[in-house]
DSSP file (Angstrom, degrees, kcal/mol; ACC not computed):
  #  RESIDUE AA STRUCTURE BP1 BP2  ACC     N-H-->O    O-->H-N    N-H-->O    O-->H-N    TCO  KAPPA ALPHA  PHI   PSI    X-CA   Y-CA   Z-CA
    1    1 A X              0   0    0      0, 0.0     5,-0.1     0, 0.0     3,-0.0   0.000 360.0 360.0 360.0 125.6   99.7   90.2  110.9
    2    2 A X     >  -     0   0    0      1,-0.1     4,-4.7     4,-0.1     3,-0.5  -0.224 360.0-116.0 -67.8 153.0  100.5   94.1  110.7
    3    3 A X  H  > S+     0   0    0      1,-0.3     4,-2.1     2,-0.2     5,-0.2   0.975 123.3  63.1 -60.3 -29.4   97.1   96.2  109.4
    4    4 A X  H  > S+     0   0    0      1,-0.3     4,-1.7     2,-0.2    -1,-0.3   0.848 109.5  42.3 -73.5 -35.6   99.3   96.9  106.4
    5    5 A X  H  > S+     0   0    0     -3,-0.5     4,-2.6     2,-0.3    -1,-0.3   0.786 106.2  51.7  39.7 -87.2   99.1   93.1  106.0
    6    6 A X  H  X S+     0   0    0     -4,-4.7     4,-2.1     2,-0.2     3,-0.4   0.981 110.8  48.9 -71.1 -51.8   96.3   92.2  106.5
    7    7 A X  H >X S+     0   0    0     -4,-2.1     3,-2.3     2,-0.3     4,-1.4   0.910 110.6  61.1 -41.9 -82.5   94.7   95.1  103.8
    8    8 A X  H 3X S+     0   0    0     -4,-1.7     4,-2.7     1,-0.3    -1,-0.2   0.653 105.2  37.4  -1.4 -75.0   97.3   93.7  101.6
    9    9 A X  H 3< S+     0   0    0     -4,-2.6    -1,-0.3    -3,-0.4    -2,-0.3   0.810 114.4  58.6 -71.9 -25.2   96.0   90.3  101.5
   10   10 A X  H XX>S+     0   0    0     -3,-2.3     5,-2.5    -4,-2.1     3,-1.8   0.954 110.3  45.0 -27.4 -67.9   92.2   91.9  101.5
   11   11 A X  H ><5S+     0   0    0     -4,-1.4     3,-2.9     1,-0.3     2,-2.5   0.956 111.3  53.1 -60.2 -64.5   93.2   94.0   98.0
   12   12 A X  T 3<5S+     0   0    0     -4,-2.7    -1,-0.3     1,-0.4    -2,-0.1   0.092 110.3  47.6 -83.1  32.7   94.9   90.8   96.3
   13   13 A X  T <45S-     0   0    0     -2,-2.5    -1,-0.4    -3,-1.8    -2,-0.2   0.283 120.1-111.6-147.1  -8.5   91.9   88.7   96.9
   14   14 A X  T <<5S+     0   0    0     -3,-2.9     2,-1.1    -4,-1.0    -3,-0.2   0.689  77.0 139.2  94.3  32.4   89.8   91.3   95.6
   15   15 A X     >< +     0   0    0     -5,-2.5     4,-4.5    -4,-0.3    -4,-0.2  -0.449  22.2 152.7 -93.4  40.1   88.4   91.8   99.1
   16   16 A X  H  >  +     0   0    0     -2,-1.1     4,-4.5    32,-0.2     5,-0.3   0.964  67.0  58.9 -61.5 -37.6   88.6   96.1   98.1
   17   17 A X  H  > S+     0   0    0      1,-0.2     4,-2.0    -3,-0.2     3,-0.3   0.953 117.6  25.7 -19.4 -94.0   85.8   96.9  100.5
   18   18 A X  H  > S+     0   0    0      1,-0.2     4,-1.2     2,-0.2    -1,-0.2   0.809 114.8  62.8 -50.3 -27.6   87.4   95.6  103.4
   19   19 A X  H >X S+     0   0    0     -4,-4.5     4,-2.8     1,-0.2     3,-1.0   0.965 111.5  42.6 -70.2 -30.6   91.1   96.1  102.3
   20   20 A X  H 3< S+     0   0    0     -4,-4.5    -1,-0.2    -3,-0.3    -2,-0.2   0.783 109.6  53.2 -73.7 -21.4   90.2  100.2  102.2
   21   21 A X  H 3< S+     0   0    0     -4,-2.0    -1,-0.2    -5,-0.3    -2,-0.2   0.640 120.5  41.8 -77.8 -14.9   88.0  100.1  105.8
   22   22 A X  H <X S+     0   0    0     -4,-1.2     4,-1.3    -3,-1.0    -2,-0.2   0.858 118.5  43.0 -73.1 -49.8   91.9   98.2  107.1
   23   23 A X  H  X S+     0   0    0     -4,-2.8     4,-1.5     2,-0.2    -2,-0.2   0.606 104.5  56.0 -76.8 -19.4   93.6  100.3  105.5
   24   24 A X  H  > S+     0   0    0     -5,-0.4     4,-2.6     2,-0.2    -1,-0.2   0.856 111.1  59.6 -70.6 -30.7   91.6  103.9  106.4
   25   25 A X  H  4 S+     0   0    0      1,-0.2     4,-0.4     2,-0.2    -2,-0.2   0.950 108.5  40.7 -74.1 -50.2   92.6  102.3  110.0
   26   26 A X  H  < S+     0   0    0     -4,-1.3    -1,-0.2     2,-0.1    -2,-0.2   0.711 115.9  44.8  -8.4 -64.2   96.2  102.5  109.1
   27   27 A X  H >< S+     0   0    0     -4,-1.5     3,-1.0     1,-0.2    -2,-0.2   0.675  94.6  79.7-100.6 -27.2   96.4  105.6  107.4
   28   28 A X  T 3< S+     0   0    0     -4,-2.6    -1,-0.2     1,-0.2    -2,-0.1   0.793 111.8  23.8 -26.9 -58.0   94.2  107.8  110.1
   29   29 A X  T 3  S+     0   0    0     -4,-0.4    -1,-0.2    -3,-0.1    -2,-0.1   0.183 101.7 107.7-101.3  -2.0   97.2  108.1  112.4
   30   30 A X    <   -     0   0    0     -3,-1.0     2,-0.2     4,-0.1    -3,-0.1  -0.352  51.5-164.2-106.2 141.8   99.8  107.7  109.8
   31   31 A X     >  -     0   0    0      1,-0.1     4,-0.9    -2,-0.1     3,-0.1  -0.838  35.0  -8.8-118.0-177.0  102.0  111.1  108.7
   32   32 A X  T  4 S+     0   0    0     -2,-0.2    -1,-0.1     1,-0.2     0, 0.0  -0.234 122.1   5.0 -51.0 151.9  104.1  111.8  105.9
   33   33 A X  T  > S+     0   0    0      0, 0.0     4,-1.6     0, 0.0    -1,-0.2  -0.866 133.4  52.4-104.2  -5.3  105.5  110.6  103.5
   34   34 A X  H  > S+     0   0    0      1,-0.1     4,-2.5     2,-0.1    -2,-0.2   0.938 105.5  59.8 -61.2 -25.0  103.2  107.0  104.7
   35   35 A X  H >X S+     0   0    0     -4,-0.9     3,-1.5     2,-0.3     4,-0.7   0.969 103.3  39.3 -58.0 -87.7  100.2  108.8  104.8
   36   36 A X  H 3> S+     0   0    0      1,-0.4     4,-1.4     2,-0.3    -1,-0.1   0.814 116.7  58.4 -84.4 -49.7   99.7  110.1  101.5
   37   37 A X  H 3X S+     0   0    0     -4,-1.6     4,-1.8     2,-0.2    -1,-0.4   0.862 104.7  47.8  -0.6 -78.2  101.1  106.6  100.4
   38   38 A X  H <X S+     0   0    0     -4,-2.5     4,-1.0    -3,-1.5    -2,-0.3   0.939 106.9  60.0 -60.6 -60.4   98.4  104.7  102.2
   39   39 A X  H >X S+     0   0    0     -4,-0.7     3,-2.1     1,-0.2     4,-1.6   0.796 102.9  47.6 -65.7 -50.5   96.0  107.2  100.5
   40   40 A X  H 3X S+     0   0    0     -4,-1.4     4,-1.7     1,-0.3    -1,-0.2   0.953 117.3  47.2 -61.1 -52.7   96.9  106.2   96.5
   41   41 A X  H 3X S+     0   0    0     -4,-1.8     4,-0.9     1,-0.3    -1,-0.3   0.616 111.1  46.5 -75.6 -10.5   96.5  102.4   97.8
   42   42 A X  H <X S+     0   0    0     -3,-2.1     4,-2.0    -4,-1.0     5,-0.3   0.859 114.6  56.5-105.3 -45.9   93.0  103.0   99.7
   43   43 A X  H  X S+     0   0    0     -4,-1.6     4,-1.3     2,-0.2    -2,-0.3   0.772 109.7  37.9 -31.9 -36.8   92.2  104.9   96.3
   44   44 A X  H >X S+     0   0    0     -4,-1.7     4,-1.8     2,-0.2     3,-1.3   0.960 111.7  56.9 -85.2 -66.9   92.9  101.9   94.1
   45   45 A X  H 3< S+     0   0    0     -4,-0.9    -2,-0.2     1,-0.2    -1,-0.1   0.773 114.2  41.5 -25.3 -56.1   91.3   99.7   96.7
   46   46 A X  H 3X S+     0   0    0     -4,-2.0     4,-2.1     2,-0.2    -1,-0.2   0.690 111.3  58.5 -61.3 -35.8   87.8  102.3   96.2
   47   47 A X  H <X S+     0   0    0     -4,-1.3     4,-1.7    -3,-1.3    -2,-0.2   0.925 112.5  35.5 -88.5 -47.7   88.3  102.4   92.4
   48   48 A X  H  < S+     0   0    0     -4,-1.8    -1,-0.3     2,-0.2    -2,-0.2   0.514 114.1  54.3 -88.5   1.9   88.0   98.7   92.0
   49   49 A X  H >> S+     0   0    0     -5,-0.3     3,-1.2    -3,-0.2     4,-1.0   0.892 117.1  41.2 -87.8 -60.8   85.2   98.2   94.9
   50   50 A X  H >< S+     0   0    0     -4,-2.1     3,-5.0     2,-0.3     5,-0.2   0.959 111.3  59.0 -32.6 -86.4   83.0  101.3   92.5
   51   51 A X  G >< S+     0   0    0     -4,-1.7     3,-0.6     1,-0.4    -1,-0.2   0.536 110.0  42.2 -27.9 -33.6   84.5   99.0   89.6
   52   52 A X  G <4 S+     0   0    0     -3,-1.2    -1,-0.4     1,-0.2    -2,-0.3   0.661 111.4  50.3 -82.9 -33.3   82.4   96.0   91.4
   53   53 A X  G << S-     0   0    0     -3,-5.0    -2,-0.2    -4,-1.0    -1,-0.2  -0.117 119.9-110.0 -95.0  28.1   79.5   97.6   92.1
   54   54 A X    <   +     0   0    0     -3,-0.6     2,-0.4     1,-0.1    -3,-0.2   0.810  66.7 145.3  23.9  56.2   79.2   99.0   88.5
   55   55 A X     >  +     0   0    0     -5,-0.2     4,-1.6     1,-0.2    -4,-0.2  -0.859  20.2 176.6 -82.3  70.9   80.0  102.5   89.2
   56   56 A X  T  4 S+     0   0    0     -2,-0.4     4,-0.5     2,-0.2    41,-0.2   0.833  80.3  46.8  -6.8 -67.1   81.9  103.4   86.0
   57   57 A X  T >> S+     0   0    0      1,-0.3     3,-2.6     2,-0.2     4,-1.5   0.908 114.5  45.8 -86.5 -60.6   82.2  107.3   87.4
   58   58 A X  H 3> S+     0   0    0      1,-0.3     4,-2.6     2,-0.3     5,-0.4   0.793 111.9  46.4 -45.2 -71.1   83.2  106.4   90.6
   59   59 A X  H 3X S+     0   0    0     -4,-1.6     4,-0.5     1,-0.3    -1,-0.3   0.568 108.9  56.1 -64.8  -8.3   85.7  104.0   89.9
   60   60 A X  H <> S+     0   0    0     -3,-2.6     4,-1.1    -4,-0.5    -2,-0.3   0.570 109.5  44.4-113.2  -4.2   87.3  106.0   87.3
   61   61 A X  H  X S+     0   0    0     -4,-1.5     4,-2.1     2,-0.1     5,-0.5   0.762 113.1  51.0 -87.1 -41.3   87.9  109.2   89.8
   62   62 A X  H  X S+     0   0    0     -4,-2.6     4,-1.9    -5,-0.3    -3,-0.2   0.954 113.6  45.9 -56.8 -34.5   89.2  107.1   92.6
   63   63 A X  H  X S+     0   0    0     -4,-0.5     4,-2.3    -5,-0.4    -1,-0.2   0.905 111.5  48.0 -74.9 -33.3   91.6  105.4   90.3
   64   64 A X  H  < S+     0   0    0     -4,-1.1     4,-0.3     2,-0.2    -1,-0.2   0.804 111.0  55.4 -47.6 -35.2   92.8  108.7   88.6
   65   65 A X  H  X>S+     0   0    0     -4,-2.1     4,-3.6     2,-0.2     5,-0.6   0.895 110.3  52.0 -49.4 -52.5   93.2  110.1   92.6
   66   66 A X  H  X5S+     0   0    0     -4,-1.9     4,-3.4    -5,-0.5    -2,-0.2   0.940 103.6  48.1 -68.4 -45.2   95.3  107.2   93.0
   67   67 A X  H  <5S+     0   0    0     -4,-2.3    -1,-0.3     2,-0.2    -2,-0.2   0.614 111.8  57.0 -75.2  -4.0   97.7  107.4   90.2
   68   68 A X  H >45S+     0   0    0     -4,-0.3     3,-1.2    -5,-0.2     4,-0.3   0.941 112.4  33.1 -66.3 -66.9   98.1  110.6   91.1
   69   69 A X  H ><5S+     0   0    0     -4,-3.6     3,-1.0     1,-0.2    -2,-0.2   0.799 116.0  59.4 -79.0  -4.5   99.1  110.2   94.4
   70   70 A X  T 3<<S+     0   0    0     -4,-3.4    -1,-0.2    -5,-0.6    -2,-0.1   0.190  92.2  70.4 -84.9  29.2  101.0  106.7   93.6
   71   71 A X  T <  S+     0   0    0     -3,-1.2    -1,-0.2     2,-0.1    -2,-0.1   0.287  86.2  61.5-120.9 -10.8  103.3  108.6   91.1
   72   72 A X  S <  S+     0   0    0     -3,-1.0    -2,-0.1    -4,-0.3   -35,-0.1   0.125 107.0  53.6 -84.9  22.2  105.3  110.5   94.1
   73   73 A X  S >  S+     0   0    0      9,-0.1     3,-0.7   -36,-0.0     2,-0.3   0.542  90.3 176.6-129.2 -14.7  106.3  106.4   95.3
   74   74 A X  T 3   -     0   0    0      1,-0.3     3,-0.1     8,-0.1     9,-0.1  -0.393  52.2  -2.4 -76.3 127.1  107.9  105.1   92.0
   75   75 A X  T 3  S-     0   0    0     -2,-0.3     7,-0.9     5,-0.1     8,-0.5  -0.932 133.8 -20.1-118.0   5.3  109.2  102.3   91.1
   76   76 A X  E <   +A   81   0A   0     -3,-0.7     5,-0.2     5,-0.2     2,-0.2  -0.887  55.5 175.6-179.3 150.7  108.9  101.0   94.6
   77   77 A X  E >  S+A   80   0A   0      3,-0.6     3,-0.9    -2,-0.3    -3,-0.0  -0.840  74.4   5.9-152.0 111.2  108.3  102.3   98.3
   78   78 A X  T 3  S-     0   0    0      1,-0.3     3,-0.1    -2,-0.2    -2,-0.0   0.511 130.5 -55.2 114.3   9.0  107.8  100.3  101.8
   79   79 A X  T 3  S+     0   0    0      1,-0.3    -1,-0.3     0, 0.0     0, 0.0   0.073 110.0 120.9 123.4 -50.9  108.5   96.6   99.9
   80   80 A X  E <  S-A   77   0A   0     -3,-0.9     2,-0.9     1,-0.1    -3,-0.6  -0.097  71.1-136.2 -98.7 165.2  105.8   97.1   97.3
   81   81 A X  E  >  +A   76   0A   0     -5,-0.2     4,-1.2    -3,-0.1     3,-0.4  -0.895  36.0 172.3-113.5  94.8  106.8   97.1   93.7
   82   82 A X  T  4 S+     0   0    0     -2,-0.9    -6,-0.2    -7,-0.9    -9,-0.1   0.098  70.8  72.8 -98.9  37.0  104.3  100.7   93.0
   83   83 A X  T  4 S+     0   0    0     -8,-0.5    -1,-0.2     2,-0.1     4,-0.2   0.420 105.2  36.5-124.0  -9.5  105.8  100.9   89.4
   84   84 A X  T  4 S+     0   0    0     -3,-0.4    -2,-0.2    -9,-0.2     4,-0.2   0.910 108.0  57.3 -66.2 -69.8  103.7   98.0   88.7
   85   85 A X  S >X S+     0   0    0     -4,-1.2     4,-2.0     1,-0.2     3,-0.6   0.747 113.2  40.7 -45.8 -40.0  101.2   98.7   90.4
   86   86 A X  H 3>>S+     0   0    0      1,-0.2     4,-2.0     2,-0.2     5,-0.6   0.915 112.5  55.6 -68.2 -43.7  100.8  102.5   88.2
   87   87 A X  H 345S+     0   0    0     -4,-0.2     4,-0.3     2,-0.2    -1,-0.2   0.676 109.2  44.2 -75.1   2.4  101.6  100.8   85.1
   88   88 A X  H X>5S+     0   0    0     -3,-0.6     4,-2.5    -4,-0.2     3,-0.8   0.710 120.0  46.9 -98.6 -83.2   98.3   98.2   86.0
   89   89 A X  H >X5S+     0   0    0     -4,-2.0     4,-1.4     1,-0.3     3,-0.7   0.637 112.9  44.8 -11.0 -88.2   96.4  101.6   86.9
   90   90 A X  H 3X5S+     0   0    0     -4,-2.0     4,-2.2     2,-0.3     5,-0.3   0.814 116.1  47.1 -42.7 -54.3   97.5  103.6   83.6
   91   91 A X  H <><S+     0   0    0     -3,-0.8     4,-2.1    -5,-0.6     5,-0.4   0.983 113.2  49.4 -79.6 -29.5   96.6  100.5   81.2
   92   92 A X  H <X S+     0   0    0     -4,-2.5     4,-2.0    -3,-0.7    -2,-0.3   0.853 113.8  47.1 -60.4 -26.9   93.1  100.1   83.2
   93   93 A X  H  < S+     0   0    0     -4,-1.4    -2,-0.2     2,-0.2    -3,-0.2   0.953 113.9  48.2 -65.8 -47.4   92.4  104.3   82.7
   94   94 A X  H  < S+     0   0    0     -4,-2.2    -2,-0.2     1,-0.2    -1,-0.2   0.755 116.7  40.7 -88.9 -38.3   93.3  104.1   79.2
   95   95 A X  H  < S-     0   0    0     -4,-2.1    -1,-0.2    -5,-0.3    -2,-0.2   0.910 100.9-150.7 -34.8 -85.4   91.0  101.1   78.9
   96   96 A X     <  -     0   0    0     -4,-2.0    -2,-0.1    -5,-0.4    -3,-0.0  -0.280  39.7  -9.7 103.6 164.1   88.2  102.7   81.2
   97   97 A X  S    S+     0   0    0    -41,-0.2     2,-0.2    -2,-0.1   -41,-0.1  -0.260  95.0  66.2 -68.5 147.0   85.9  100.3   83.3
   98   98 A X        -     0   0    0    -47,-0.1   -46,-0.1   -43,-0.0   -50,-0.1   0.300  67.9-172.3 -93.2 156.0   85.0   97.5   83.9
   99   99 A X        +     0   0    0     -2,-0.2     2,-0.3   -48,-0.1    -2,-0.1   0.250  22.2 163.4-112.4  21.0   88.5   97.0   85.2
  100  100 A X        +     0   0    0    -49,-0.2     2,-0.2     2,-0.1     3,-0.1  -0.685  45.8  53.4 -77.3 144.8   88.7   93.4   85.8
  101  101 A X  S    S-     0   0    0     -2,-0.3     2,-0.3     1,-0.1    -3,-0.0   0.323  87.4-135.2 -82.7 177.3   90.7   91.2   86.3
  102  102 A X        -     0   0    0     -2,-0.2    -1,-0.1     1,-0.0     2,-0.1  -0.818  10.8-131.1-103.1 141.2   92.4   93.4   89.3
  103  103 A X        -     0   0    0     -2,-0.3     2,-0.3   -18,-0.1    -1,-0.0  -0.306  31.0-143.4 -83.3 159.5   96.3   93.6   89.3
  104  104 A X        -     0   0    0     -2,-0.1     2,-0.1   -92,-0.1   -96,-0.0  -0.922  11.1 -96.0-160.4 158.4   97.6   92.8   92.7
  105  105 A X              0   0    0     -2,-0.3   -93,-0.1   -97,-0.1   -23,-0.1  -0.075 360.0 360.0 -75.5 103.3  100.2   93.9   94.7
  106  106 A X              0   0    0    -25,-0.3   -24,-0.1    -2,-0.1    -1,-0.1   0.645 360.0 360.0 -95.7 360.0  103.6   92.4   95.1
């Protein structure tokens, strides 16, 4: 199983902790345009890990961070369907925390 993989199945099990320390492993070495990629998705990962640990402030900059940089990848980049993934993001900001349940990633 590729790291990108294995984080993958980490996020969608709601495992964000671990999916963002797989994915940081990933993204270290990584250049553009994967790089900055990998950074919206280790954001989202951080924004619902805050979101778990009741951090309200926390979870709501890392998720803004994320839809930032996950709005240069739409509607889809690498496989991943990230126009989903924004439109999960966007209705959880507009909400505001707690942001469960957590979308996950196809």
């Amino acid at each position: 199983m590729s790291l990108f993989d294995e984080g993958l199945a980490l996020f969608n099990a709601g495992r964000f902790y671990e999916c963002h320390e797989v994915w940081e492993d990933l993204w270290r070495p990584s250049a553009a345009p994967q790089r900055l990629f990998l950074q919206a998705l280790i954001h989202f990962a951080v924004a619902f890990y805050h979101d778990q640990q009741a951090n309200p402030t926390g979870a709501r900059r890392q998720l803004r961070k994320g839809l930032t940089k996950l709005a240069a990848y739409l509607p889809a980049y690498g496989g991943i369907d990230t126009a989903a993934l924004y439109a999960a993001g966007v209705r959880r900001w507009l909400t505001g925390p707690p942001y469960a349940p957590y979308p996950a990633i196809q």
